[in-house]
C-alpha positions as CSV (number, residue, x, y, z in Angstrom):
1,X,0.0,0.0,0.0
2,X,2.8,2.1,1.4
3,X,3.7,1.8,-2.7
4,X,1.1,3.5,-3.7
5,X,1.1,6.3,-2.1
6,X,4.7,7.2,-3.7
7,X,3.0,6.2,-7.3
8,X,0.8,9.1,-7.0
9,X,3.4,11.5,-5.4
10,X,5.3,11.0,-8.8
11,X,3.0,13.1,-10.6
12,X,3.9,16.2,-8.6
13,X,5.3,18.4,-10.6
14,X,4.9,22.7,-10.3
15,X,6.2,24.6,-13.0
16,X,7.5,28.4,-12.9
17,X,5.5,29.1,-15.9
18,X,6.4,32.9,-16.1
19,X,10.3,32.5,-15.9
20,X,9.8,31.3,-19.6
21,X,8.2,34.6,-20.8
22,X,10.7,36.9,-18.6
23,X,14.0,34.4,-19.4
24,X,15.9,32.7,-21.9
25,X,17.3,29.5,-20.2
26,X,21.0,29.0,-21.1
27,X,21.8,25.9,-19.2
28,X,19.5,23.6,-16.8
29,X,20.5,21.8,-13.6
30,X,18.4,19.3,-11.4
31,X,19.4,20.4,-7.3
32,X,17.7,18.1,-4.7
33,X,16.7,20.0,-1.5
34,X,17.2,20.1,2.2
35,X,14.2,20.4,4.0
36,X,11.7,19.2,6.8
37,X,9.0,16.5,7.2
38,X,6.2,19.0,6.9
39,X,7.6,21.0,4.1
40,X,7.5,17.4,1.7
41,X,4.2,16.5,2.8
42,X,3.1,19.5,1.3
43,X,5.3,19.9,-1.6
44,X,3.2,15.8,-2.1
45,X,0.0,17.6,-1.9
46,X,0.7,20.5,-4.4
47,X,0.5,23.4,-2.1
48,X,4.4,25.2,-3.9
49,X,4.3,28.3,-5.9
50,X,7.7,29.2,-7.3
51,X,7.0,32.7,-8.7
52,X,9.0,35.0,-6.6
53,X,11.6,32.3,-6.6
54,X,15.2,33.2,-7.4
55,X,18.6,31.5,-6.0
56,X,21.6,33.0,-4.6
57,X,25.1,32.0,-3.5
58,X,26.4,32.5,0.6
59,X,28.7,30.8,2.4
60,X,29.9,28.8,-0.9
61,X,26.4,27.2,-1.3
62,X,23.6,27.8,-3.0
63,X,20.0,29.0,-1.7
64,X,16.5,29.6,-3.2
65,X,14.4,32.1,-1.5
66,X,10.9,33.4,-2.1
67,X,9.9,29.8,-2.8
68,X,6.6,29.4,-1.3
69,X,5.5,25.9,0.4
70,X,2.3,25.7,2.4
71,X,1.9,24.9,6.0
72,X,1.1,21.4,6.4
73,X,-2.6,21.1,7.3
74,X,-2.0,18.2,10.4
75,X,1.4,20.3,11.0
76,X,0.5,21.0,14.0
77,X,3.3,22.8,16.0
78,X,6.1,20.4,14.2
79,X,4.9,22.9,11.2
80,X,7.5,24.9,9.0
81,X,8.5,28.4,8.1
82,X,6.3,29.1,4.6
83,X,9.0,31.3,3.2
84,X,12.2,30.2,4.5
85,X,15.4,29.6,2.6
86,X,16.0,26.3,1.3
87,X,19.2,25.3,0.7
88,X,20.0,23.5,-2.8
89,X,22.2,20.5,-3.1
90,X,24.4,20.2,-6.1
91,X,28.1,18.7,-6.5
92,X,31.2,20.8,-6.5
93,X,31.6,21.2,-10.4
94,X,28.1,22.8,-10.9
95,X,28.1,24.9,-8.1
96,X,31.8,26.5,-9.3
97,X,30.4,26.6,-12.7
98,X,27.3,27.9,-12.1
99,X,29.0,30.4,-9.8
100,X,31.4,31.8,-13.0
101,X,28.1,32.5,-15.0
102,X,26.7,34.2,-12.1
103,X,29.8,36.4,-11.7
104,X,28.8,37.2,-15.5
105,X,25.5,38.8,-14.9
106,X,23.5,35.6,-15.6
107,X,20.7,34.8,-13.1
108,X,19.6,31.3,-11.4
109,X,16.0,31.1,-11.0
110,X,13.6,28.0,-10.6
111,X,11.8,26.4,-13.1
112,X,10.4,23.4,-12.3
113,X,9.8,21.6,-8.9
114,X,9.1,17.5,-9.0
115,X,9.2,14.3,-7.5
116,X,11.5,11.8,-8.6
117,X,10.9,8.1,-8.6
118,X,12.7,7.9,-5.6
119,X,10.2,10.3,-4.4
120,X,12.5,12.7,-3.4
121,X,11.5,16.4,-4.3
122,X,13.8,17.8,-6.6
123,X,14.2,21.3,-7.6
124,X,14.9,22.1,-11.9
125,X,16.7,25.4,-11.6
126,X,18.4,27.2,-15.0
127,X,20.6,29.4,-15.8
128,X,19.3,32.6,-17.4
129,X,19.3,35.9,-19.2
130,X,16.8,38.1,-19.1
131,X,14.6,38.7,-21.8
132,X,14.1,42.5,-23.3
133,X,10.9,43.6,-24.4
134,X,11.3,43.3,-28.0
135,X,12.6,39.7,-27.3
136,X,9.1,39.0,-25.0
137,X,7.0,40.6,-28.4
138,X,8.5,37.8,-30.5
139,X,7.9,34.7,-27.9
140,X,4.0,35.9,-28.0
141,X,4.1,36.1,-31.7
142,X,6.2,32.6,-32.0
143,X,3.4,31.3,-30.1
144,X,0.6,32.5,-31.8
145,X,1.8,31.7,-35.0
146,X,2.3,27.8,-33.6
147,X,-1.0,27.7,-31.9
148,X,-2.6,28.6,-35.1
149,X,-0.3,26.1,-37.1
150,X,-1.9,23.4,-34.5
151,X,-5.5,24.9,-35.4
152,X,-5.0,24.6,-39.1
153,X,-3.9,20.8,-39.0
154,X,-7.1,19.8,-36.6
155,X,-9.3,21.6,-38.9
């Protein structure tokens, strides 16, 4: 039964959808997470919104803040911080790569949040520029133009 349960956590997974529209991803990395019973229970239930997500490096590590993660409804007083910093978990090579780029004016953000089929949470976090407007004009028009492309094929 116990089995089960992880089957159907596997499906979690909560996009950033805006930092696609305000980005261009340069390079993508996959950081697992350290964080507390309660905070996983409700990453399992859905309850994550990574829009005013961003990461930063201190003390030679990297750290998302502004990622938002319910409290745990049966929490009780165990429950955790909603806001607090999470720190990332990546190897030595990415972070000292990762913290080059950043030296270059490039910034980390998250992207994607899922479980894996280990059913550990795992945080998708790129490497990005950020978009000017006239860049933003021709995503909505690339788009368009494709979603009309799909319209003419059905029809």
């Amino acid at each position: 039964m116990a089995l089960q349960g992880k089957k159907a956590a596997k499906n979690i997974v909560i996009k950033n959808k805006r930092a696609s529209f305000e980005y261009t991803f340069l390079d993508k990395y996959t950081a697992g997470m350290v964080l507390t019973g309660t905070e996983i229970k409700s990453i399992r239930a859905g309850k994550v919104s990574l829009q005013e997500a961003y990461c930063y490096f201190a003390e030679r590590a990297l750290w998302v803040k502004g990622m938002h993660i319910a409290a745990y409804e049966q929490g009780n007083i165990y429950n955790h911080v909603e806001n607090r910093e999470r720190k990332l978990l990546l190897n030595k090579r990415e972070l000292k790569k990762l913290l080059r780029n950043k030296e270059k004016g490039l910034t980390i953000i998250p992207v994607q949040l899922f479980i894996n089929e280990r059913g550990l949470a795992k945080l998708q976090i790129a490497l990005s520029k950020g978009k000017k407007l006239h860049d933003k004009r021709r995503s909505i028009r690339e788009r368009e133009a494709e979603r009309t492309m799909r319209r003419d094929q059905v029809q």
